[in-house]
C-alpha positions as CSV (number, residue, x, y, z in Angstrom):
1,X,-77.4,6.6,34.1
2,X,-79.8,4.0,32.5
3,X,-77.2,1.6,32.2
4,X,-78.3,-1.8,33.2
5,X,-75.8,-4.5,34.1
6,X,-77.8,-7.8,33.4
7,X,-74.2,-9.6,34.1
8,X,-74.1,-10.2,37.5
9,X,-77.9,-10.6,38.5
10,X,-78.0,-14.4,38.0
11,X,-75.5,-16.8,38.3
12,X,-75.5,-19.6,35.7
13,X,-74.6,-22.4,38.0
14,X,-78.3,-21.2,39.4
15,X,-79.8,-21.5,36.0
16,X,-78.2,-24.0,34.3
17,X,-78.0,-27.1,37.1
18,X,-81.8,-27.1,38.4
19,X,-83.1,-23.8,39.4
20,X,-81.9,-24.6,43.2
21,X,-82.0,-21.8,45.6
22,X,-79.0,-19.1,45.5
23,X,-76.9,-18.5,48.4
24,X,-74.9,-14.9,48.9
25,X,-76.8,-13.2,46.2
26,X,-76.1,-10.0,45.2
27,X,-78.5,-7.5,47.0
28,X,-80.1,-6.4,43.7
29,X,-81.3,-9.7,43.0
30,X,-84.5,-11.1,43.9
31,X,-84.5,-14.0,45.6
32,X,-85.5,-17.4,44.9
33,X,-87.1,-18.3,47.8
34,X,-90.7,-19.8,49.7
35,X,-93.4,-20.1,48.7
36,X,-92.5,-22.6,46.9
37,X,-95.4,-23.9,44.3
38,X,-96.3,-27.6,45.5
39,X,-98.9,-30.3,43.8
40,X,-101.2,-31.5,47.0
41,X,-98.6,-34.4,47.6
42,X,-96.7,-35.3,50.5
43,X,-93.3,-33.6,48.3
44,X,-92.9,-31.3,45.5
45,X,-93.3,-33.6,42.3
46,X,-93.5,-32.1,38.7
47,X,-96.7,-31.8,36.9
48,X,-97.4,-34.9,35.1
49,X,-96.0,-35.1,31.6
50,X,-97.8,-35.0,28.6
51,X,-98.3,-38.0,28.1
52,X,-99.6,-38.8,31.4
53,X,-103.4,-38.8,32.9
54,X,-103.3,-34.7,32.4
55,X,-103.2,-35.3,28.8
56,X,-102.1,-32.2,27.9
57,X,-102.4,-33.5,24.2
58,X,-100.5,-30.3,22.6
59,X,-98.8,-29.9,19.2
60,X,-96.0,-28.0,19.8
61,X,-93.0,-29.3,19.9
62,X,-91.7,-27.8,23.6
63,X,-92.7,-26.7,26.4
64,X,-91.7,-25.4,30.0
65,X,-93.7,-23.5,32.6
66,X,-91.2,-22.7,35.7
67,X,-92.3,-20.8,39.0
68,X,-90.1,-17.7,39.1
69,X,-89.9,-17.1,42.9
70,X,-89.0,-20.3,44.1
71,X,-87.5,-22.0,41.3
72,X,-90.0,-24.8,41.2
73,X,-90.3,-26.3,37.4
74,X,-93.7,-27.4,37.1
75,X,-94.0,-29.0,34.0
76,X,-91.3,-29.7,31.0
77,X,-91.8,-31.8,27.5
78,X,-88.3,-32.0,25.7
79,X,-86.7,-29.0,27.4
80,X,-83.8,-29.4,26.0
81,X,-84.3,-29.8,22.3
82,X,-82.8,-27.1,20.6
83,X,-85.3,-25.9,18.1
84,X,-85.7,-22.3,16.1
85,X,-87.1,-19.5,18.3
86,X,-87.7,-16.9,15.5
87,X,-88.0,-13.2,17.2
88,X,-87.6,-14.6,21.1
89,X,-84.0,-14.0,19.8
90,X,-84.8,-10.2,20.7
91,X,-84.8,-10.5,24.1
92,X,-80.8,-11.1,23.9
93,X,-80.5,-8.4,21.6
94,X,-82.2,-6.2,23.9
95,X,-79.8,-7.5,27.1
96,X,-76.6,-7.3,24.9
97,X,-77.5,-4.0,24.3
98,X,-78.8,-2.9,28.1
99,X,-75.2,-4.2,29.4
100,X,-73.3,-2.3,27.2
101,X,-75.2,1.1,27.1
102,X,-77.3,4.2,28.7
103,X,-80.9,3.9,28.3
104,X,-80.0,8.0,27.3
105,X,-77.5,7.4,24.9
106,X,-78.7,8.6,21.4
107,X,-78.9,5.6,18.6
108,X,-78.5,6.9,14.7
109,X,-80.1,4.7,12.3
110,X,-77.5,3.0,9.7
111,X,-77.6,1.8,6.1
112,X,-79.5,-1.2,6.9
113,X,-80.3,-4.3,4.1
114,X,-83.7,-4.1,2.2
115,X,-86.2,-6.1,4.4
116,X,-87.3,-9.1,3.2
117,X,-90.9,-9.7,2.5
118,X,-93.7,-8.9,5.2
119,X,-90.9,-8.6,7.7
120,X,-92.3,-7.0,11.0
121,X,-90.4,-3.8,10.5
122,X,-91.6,0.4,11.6
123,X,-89.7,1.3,8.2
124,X,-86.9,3.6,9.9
125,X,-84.8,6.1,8.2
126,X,-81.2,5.9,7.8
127,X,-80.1,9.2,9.7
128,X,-82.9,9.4,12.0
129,X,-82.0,9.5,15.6
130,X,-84.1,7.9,18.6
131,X,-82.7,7.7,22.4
132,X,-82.0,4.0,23.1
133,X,-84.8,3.7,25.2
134,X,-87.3,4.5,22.7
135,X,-85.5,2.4,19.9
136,X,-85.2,-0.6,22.3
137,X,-89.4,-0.4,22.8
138,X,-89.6,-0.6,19.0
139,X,-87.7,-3.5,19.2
140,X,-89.5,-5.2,22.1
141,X,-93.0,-4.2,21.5
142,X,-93.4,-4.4,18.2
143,X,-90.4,-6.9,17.3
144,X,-89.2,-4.7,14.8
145,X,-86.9,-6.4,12.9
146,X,-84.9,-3.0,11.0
147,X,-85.0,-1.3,14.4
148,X,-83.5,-4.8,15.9
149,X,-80.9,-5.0,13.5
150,X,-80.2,-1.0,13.2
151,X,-78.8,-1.4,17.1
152,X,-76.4,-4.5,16.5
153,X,-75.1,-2.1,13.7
154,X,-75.2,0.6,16.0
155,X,-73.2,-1.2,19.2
156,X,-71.0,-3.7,16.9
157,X,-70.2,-2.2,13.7
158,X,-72.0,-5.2,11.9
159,X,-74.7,-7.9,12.6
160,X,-72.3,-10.5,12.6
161,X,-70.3,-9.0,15.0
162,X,-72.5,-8.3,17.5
163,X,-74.0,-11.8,16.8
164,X,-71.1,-13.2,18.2
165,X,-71.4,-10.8,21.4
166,X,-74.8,-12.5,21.7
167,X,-73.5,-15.8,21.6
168,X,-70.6,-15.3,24.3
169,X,-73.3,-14.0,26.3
170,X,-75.4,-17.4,26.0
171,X,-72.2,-19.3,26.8
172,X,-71.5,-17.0,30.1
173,X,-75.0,-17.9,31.2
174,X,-75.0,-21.3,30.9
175,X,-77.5,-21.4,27.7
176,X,-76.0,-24.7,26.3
177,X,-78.8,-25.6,23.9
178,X,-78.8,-22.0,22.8
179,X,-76.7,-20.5,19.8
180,X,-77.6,-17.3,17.6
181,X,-77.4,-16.6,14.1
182,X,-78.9,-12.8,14.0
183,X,-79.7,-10.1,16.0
184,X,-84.0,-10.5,14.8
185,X,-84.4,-14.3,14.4
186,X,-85.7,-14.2,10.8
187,X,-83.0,-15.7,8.8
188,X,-83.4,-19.4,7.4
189,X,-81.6,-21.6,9.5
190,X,-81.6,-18.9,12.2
191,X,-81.0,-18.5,16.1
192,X,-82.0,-22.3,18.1
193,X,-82.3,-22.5,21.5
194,X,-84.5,-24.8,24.2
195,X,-87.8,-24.2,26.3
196,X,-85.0,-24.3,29.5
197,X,-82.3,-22.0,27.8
198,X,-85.4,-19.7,27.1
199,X,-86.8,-19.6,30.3
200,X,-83.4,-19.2,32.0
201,X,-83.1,-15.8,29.7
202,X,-86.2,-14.8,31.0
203,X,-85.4,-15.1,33.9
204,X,-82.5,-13.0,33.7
205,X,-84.4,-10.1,31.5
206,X,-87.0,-10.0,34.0
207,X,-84.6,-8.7,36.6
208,X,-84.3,-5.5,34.3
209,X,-86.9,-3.1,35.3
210,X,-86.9,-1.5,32.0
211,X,-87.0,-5.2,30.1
212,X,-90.0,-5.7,32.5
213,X,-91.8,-2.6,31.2
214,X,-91.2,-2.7,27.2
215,X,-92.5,-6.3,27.2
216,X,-95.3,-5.2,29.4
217,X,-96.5,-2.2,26.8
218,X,-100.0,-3.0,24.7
219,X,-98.7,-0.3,22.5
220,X,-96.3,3.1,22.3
221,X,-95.4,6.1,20.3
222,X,-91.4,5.3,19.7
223,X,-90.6,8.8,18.9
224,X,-87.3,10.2,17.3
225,X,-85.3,12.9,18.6
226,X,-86.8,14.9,16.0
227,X,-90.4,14.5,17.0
228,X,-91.7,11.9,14.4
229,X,-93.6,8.8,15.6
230,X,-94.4,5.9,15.3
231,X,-97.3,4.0,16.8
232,X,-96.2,0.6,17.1
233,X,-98.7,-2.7,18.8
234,X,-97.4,-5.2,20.7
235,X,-97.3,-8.9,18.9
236,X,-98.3,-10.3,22.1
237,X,-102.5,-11.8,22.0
238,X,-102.5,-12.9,25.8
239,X,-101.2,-9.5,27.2
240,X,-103.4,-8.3,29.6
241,X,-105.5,-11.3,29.9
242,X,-105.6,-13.8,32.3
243,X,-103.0,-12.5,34.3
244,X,-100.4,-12.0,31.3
245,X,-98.0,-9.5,31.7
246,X,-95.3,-9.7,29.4
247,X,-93.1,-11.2,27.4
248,X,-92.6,-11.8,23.8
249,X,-93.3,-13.5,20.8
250,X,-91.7,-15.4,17.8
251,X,-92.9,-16.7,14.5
252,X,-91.0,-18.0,11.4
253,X,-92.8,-20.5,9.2
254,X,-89.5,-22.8,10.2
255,X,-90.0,-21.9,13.9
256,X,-93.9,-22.4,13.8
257,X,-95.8,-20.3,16.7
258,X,-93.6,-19.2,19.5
259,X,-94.2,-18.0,23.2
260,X,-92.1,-16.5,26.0
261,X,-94.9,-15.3,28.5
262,X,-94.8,-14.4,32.2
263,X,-97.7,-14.7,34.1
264,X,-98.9,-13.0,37.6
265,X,-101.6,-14.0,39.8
266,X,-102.5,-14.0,43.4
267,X,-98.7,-12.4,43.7
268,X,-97.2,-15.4,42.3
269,X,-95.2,-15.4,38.6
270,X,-94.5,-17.6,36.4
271,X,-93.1,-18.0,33.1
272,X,-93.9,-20.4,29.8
273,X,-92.0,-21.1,26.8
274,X,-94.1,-22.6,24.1
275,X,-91.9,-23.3,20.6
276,X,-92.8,-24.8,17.6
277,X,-97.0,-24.7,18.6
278,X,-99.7,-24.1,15.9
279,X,-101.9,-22.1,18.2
280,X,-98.9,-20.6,21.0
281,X,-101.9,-18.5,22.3
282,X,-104.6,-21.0,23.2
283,X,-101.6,-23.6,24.3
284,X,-99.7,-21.4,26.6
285,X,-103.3,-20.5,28.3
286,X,-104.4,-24.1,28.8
287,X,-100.7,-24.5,30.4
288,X,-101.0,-21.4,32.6
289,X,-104.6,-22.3,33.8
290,X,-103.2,-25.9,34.4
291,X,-99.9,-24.6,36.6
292,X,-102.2,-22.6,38.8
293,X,-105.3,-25.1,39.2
294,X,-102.9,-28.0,39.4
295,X,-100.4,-25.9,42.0
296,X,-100.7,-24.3,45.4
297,X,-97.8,-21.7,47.6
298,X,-96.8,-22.9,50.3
């Protein structure tokens, strides 16, 4: 079976009350352990802010950049804020989904609303019929918003429904700044969540091998059942540069630039969440180069 149960791999008193180190973990969780990224100081101490010496004179409106591993946060400007995240909301339509269902399990596609205007959308059929797998990569690589809303339909019924699966999800995990409006993150007035809710979500989809892989894919075929394709690019710039290796990417004109990246280098990973930027790319690489010039594993 594909099925993937998300549930259990990370407890929210880990997540939610300072990334400390977890004791009697499940066995199929990795754990958060040494090395432990350190500044050259006598004790671990954050990154300086920006609006320290670093100067990490940045637009948007949030950021966090948090050492996977160990747990270590190593920089943070309003964390908590609760701001739109656009199309990061697929990453909990994608783990709402994984908990509930086979990888193998065959999704038909629904009566679904006309799109609006230059949504990011492959254009799928009602009727056609795609194994979950392949209609969860349409959703994660390309950010497909009609294949996105096509599975809430699928698992729930309705959007709205399965909205509120999404949201009792956030609350179980300890996601206090987080709440969801839709299964896509397009809608006005849409999903909100924080640079610390978002990081402690990826942090959770990261422990899903097949989550790991979509969000890693430059491209795929998403075929049906039937044999049509479609060729499908990921939205993600900084994949497979500098180190990038996933994750995913959100942008409304209320959310501005959004950016959900996990990095690996020299072994060690780490993730950013960039919200509300005018250039997520360029900002999320000038964090990342900053994390591991400024950092060292101990």
């Amino acid at each position: 079976s594909g099925l993937i149960l998300i549930q259990s791999l990370l407890p929210a008193a880990l997540v939610a009350r300072g990334y400390e180190n977890v004791t009697n973990q499940a066995s199929s969780q990795r754990v958060a352990t040494s090395p432990r990224a350190v500044l050259e100081t006598p004790a671990f101490a954050p990154m300086p802010s920006a609006s320290s010496s670093l100067e990490l004179s940045q637009d948007n409106k949030a950021t966090f950049v948090y050492d996977l591993a160990s747990g270590s946060v190593l920089y943070e400007k309003n964390a908590d804020t609760k701001l739109p995240i656009a199309s990061i909301t697929k990453v909990m339509t994608a783990l709402v989904i994984l908990q509930s269902h086979s990888l193998d399990e065959t999704v038909t596609i629904p009566e679904l609303a006309p799109q609006p205007f230059a949504s990011q959308a492959m254009n799928v059929v009602p009727g056609e019929q795609f194994k979950l797998s392949e209609a969860l990569m349409g959703t994660l690589v390309y950010s497909a918003n009609d294949m996105a809303q096509a599975l809430a339909i699928w698992d729930s019924g309705s959007e709205s429904q399965f909205v509120s699966k999404m949201n009792a999800q956030a609350k179980l995990w300890g996601l206090t700044n987080t709440e969801f409006k839709d299964a896509t993150g397009l809608t006005s007035n849409g999903s909100m969540s924080s640079a610390r809710d978002l990081s402690i979500l990826a942090s959770i989809a990261l422990r899903s091998d097949f989550f790991r892989m979509a969000t890693s894919q430059p491209r795929y075929s998403v075929t049906t059942l039937s044999g049509k394709r479609y060729l499908v690019t990921t939205t993600n710039k900084l994949l497979g540069s500098g180190g990038v290796i996933g994750t995913k990417t959100g942008y409304t004109l209320e959310a501005g630039e959004c950016l959900l990246s996990l990095t690996s280098r020299q072994g060690h990973e780490i993730i950013g969440v960039i919200l509300g930027s005018s250039d997520r790319f360029g900002q999320t690489k000038t964090l990342l180069n900053t994390a591991y010039t400024n950092y060292q594993w101990k």
